[in-house]
Backbone as JSON Lines, residues from 0, in Angstrom:
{"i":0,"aa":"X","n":[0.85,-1.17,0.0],"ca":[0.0,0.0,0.0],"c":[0.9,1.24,0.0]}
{"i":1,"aa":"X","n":[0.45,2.15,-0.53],"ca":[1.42,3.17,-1.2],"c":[0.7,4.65,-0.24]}
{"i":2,"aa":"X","n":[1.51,5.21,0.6],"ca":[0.78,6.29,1.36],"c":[1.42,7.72,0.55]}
{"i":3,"aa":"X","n":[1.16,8.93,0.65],"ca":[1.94,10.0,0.3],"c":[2.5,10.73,1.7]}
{"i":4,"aa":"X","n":[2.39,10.91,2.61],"ca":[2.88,11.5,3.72],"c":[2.51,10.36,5.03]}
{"i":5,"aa":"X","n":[2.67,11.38,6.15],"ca":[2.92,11.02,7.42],"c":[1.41,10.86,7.89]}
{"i":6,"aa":"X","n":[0.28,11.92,7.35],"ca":[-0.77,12.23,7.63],"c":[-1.62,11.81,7.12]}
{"i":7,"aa":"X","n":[-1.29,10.9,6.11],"ca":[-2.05,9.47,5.16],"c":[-1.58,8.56,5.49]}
{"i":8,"aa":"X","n":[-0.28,8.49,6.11],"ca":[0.27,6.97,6.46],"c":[-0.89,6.77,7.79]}
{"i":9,"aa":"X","n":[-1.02,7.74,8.72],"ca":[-1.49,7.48,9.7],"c":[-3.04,6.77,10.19]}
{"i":10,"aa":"X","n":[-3.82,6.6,9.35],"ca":[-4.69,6.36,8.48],"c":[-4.76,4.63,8.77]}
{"i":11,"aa":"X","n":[-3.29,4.14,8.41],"ca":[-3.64,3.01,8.36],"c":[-3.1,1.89,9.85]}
{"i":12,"aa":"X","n":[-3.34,3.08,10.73],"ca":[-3.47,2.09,12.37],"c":[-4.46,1.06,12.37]}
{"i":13,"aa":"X","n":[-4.18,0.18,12.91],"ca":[-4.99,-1.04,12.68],"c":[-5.22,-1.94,11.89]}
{"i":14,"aa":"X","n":[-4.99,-1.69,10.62],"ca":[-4.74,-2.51,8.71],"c":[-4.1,-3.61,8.91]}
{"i":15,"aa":"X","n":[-4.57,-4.59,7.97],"ca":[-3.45,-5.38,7.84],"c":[-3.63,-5.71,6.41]}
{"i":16,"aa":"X","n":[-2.26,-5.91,5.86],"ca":[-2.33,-5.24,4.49],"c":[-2.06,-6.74,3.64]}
{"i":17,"aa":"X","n":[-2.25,-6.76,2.68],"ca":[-2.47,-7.92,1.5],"c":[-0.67,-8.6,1.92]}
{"i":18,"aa":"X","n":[-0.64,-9.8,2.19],"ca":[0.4,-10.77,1.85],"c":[1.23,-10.47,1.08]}
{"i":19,"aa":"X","n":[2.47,-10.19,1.28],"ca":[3.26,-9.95,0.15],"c":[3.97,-11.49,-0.64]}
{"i":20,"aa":"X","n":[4.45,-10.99,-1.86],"ca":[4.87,-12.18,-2.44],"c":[5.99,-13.28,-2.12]}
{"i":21,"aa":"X","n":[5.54,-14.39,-2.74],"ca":[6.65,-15.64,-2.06],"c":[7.57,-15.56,-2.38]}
{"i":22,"aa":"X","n":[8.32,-16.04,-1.27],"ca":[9.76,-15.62,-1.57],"c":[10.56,-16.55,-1.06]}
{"i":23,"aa":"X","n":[11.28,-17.22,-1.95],"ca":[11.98,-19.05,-2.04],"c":[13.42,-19.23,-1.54]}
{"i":24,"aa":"X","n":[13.31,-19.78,0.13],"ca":[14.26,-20.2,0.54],"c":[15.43,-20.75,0.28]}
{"i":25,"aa":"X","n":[16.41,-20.24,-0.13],"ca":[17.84,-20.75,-0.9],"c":[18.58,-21.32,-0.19]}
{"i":26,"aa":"X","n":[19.45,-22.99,-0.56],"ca":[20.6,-23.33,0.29],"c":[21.78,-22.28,0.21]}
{"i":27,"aa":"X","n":[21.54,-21.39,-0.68],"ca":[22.68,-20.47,-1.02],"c":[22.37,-18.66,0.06]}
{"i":28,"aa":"X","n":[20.8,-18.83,0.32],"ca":[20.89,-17.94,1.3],"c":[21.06,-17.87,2.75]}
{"i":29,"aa":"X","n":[20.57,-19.47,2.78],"ca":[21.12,-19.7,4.21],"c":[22.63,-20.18,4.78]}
{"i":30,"aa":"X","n":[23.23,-19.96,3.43],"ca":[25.43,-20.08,3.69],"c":[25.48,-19.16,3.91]}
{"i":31,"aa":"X","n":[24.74,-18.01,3.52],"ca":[25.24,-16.3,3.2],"c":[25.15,-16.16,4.48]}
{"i":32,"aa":"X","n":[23.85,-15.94,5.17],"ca":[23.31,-16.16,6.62],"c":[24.37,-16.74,7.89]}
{"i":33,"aa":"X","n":[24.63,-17.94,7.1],"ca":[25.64,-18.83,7.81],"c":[27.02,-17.95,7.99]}
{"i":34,"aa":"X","n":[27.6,-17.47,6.78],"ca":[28.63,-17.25,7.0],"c":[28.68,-15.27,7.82]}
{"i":35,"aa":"X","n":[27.25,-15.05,7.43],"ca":[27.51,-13.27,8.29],"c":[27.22,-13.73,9.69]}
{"i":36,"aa":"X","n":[26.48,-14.83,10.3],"ca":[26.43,-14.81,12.21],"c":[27.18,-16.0,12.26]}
{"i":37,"aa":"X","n":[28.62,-16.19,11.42],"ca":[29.38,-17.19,12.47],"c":[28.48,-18.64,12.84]}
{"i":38,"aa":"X","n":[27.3,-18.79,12.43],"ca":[26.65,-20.18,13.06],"c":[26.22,-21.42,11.63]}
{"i":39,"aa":"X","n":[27.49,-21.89,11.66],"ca":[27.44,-23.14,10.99],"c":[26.82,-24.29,11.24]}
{"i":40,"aa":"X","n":[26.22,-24.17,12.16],"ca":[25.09,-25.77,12.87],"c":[25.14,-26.55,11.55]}
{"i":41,"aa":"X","n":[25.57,-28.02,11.49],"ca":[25.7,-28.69,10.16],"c":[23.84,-28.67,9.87]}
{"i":42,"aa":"X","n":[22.77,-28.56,10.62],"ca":[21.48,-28.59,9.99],"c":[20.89,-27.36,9.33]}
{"i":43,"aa":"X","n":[21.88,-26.54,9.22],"ca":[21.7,-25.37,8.16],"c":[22.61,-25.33,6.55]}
{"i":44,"aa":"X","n":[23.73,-26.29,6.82],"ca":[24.72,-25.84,6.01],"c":[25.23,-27.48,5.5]}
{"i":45,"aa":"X","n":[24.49,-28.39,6.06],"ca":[25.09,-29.59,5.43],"c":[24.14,-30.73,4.83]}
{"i":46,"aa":"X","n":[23.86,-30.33,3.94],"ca":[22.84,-31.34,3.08],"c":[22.36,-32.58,2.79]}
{"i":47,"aa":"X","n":[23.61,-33.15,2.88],"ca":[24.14,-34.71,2.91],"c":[23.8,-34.73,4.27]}
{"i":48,"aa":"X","n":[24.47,-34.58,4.99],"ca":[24.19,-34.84,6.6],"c":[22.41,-34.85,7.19]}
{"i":49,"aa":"X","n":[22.29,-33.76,6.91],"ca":[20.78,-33.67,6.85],"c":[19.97,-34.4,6.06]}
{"i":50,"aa":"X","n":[19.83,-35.1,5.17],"ca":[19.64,-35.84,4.08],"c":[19.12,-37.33,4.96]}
{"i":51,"aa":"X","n":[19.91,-37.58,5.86],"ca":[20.3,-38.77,6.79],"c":[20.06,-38.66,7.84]}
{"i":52,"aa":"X","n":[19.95,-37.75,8.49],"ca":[20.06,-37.4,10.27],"c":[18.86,-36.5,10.2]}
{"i":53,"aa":"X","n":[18.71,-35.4,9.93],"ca":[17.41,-34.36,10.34],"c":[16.2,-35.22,10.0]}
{"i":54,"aa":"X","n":[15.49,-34.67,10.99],"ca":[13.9,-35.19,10.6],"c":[12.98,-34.52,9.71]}
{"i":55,"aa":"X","n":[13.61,-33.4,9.24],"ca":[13.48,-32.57,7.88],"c":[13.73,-32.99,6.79]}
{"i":56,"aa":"X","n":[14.94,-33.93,6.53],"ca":[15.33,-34.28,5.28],"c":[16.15,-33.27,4.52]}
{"i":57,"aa":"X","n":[16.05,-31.97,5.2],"ca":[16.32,-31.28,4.32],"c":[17.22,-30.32,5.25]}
{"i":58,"aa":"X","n":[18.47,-29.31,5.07],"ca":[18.47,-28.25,6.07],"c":[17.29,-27.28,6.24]}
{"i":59,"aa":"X","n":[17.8,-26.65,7.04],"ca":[16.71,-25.55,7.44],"c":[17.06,-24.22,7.7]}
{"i":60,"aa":"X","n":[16.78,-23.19,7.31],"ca":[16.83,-22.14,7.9],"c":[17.29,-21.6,9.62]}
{"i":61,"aa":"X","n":[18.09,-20.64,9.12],"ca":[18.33,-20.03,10.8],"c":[16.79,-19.37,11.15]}
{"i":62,"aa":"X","n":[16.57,-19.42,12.33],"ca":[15.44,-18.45,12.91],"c":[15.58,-17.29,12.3]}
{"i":63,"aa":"X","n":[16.52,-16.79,12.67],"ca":[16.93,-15.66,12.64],"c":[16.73,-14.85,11.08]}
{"i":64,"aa":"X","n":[16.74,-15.95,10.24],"ca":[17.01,-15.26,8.68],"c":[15.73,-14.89,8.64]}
{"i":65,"aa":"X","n":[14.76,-15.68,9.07],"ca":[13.29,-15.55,9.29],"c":[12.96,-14.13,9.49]}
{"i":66,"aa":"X","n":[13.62,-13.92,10.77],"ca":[13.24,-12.93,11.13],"c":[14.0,-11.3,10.41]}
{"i":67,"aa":"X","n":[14.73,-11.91,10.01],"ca":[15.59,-10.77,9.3],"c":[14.97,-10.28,8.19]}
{"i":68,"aa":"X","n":[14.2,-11.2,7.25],"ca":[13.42,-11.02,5.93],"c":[12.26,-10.36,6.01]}
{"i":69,"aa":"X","n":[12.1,-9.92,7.49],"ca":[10.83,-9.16,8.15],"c":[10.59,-7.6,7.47]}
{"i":70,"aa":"X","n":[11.82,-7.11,7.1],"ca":[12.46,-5.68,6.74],"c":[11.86,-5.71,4.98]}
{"i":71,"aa":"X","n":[11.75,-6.78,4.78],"ca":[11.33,-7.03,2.85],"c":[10.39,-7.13,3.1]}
{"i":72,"aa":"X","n":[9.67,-7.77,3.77],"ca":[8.12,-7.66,3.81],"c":[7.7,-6.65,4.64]}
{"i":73,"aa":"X","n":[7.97,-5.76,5.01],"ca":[7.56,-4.73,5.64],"c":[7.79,-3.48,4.43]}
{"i":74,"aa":"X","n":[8.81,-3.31,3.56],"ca":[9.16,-2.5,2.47],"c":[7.96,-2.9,1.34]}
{"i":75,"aa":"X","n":[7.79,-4.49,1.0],"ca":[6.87,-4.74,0.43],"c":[5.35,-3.95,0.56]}
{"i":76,"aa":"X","n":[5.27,-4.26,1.56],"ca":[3.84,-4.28,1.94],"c":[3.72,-2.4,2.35]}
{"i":77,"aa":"X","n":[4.41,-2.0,2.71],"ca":[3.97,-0.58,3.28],"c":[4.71,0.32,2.48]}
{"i":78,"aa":"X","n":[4.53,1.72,1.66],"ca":[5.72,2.88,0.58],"c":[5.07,4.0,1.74]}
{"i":79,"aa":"X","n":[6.12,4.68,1.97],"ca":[5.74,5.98,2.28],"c":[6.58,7.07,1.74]}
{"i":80,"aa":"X","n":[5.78,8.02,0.48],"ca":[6.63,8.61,-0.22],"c":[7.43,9.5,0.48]}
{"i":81,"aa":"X","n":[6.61,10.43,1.7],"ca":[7.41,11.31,2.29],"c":[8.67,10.73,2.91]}
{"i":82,"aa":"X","n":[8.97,9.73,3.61],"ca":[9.68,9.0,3.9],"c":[10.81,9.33,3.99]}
{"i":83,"aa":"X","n":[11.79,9.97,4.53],"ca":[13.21,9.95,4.64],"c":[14.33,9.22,4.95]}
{"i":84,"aa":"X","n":[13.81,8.63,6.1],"ca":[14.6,7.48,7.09],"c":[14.2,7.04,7.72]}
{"i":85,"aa":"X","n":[14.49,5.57,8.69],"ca":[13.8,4.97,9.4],"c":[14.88,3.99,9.96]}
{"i":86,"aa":"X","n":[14.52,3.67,10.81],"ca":[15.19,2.62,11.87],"c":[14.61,1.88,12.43]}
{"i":87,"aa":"X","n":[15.48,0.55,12.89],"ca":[14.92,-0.49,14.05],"c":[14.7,-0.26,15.27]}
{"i":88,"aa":"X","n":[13.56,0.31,15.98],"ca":[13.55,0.52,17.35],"c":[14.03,-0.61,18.13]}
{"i":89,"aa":"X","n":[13.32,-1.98,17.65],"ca":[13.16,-3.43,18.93],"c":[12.42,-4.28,18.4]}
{"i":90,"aa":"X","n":[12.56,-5.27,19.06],"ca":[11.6,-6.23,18.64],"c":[10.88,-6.51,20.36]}
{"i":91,"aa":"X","n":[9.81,-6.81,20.22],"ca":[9.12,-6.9,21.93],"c":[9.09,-8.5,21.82]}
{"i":92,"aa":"X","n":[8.81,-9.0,21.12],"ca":[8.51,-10.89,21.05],"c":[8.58,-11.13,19.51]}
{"i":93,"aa":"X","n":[9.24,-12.09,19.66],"ca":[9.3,-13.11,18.41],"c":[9.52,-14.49,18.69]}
{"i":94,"aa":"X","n":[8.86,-15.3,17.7],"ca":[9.01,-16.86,17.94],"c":[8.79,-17.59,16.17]}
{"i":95,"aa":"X","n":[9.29,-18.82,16.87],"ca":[9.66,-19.44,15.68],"c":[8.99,-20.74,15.63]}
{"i":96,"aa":"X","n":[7.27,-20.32,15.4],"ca":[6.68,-21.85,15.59],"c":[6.94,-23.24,14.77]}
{"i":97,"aa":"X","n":[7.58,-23.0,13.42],"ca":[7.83,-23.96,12.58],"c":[9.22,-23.85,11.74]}
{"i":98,"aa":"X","n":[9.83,-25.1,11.66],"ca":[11.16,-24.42,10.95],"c":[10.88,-24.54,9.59]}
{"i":99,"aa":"X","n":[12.17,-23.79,9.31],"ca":[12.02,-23.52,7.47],"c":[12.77,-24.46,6.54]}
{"i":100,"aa":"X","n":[12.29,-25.24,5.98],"ca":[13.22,-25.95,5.35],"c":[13.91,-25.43,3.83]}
{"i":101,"aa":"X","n":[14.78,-25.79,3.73],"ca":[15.48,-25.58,2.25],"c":[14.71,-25.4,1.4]}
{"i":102,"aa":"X","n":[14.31,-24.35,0.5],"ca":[13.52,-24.39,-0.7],"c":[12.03,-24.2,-0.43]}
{"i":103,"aa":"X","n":[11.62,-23.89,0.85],"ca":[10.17,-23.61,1.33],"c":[10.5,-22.02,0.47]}
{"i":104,"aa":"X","n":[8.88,-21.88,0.81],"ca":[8.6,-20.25,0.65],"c":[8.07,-19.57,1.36]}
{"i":105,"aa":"X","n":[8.31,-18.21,1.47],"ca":[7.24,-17.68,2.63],"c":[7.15,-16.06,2.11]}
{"i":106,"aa":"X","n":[6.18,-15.66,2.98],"ca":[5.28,-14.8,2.65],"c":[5.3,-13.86,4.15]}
{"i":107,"aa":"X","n":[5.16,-12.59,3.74],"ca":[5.04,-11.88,5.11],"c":[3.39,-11.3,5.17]}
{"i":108,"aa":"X","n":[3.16,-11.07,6.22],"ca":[1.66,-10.65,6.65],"c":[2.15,-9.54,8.01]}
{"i":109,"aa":"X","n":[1.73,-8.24,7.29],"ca":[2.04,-7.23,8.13],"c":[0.52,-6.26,8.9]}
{"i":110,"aa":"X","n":[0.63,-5.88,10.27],"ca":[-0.4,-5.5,10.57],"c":[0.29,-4.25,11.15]}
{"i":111,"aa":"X","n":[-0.52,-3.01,11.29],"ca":[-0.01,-2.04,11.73],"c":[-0.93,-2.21,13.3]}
{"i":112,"aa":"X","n":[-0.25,-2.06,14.33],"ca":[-0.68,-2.29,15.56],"c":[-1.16,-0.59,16.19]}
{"i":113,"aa":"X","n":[-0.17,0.12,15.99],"ca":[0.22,1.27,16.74],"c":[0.88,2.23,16.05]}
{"i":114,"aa":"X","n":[0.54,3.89,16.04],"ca":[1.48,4.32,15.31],"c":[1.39,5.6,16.57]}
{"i":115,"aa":"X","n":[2.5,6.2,16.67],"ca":[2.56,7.08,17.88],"c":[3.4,8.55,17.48]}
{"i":116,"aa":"X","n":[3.22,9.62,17.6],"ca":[4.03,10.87,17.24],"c":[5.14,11.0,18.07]}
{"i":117,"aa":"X","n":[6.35,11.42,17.56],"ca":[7.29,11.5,18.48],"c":[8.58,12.67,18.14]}
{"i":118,"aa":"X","n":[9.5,13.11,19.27],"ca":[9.91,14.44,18.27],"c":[10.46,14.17,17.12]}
{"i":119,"aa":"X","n":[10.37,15.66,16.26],"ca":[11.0,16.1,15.27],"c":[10.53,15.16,14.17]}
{"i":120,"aa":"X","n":[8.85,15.18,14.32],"ca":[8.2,15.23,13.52],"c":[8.0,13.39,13.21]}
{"i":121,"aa":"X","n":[8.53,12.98,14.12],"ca":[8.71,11.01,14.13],"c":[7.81,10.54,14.19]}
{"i":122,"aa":"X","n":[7.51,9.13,14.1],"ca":[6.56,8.52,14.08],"c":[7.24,7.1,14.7]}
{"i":123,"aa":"X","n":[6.69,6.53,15.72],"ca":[6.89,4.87,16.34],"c":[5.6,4.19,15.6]}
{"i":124,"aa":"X","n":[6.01,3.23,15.42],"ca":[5.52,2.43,14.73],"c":[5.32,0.81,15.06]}
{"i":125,"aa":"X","n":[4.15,0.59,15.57],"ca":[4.63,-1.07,16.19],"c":[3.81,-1.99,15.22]}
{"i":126,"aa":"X","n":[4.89,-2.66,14.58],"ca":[4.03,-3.52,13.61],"c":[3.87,-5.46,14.27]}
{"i":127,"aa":"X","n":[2.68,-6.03,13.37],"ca":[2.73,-7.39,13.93],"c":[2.77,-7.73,12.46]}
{"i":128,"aa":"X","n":[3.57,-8.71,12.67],"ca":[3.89,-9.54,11.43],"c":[4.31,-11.37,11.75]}
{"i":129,"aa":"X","n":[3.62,-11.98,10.55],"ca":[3.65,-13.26,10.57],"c":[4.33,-13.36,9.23]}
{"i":130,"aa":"X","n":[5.36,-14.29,9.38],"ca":[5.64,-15.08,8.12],"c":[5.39,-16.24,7.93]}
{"i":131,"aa":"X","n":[4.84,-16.67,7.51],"ca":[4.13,-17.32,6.6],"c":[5.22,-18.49,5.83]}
{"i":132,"aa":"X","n":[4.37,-20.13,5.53],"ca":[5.27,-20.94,4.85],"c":[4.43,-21.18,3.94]}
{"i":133,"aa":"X","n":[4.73,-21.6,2.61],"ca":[3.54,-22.19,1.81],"c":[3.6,-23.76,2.09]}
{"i":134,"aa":"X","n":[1.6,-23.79,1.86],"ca":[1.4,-25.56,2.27],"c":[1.64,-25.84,4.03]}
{"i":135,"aa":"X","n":[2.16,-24.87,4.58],"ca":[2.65,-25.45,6.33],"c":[1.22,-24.27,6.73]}
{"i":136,"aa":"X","n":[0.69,-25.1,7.68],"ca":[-0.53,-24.6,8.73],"c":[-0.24,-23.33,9.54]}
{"i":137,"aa":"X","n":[1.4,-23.77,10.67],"ca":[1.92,-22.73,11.84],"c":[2.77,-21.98,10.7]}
{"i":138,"aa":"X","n":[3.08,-20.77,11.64],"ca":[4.17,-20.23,10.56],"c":[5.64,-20.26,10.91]}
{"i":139,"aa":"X","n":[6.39,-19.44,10.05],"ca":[7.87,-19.82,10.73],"c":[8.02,-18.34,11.26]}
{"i":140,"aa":"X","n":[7.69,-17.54,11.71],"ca":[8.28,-16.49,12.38],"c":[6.74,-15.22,12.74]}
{"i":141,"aa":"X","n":[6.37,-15.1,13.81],"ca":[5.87,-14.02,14.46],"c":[6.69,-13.22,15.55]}
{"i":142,"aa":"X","n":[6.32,-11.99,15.31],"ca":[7.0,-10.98,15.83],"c":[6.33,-9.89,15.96]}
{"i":143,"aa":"X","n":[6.66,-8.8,17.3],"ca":[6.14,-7.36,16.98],"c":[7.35,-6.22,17.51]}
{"i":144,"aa":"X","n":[6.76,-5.93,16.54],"ca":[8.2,-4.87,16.31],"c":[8.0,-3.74,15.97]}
{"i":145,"aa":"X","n":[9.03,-2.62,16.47],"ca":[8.77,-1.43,16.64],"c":[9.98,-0.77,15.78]}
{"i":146,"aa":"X","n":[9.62,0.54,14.69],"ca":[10.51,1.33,14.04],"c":[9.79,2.35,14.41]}
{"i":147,"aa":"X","n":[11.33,3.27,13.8],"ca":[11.26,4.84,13.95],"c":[11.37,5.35,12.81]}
{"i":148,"aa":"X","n":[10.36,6.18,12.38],"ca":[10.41,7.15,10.82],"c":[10.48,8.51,10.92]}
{"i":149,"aa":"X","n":[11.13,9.18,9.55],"ca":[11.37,10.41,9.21],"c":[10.98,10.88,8.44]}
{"i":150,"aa":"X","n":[9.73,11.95,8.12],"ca":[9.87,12.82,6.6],"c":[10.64,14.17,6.74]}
């Protein structure tokens, strides 16, 4: 959804906005992953091994990438032209009801919870968001989370 200012964005407290598009879990994004937090767990990064041993069959995703891909589906789903800058305030809770396997897809689902004025013209922002697996019931990542914006 495409807002023009601060005073149309505001508008959409409470929304929750159309699913953004799937977006296909790579063994090649979760090395990338692997190799920027240092955490090689062989059930992220070893195929063969996993192949044999996981009860996945397959590797899986870090939590974490989960939650990191939160920032694309939040860009997806929300434009604010006035827009200058913005930041990560926090995250208040996140969890990881289902893991992600190699080559799944997922989808973000963003809700605007809260939007609050703050100085120099700011805006807090507490969003709830689910990501979403295709074909899987639970999802792999809920969270609510709070940014800071600028026009």
């Amino acid at each position: 959804m495409k807002y023009v200012n601060f005073t149309d964005f505001k508008s959409a407290r409470g929304i929750t906005f159309d699913p953004t598009k799937w977006l296909v879990v790579t063994q090649e994004m979760i090395d990338h992953f692997a190799s920027a937090t240092h955490d090689h767990q062989w059930i992220h990064i070893d195929q063969k091994r996993a192949e044999k041993e996981s009860p996945y069959k397959k590797t899986i995703a870090h939590g974490f990438l989960s939650l990191g891909l939160i920032t694309t589906f939040l860009a997806e789903s929300v434009q604010v032209e006035s827009l200058k800058m913005g930041f990560n305030y926090g995250i208040d809770s996140v969890r990881f009801p289902h893991p992600v396997v190699e080559g799944a897809s997922l989808r973000g689902i963003v809700k605007i919870e809260a939007i609050e004025e703050q100085k120099f013209g700011a805006l807090k922002i507490i969003w709830d968001i689910t990501v979403e697996i295709k074909d899987v019931k639970k999802p792999a990542c809920v969270a609510k989370m709070t940014t800071i914006a600028y026009e």
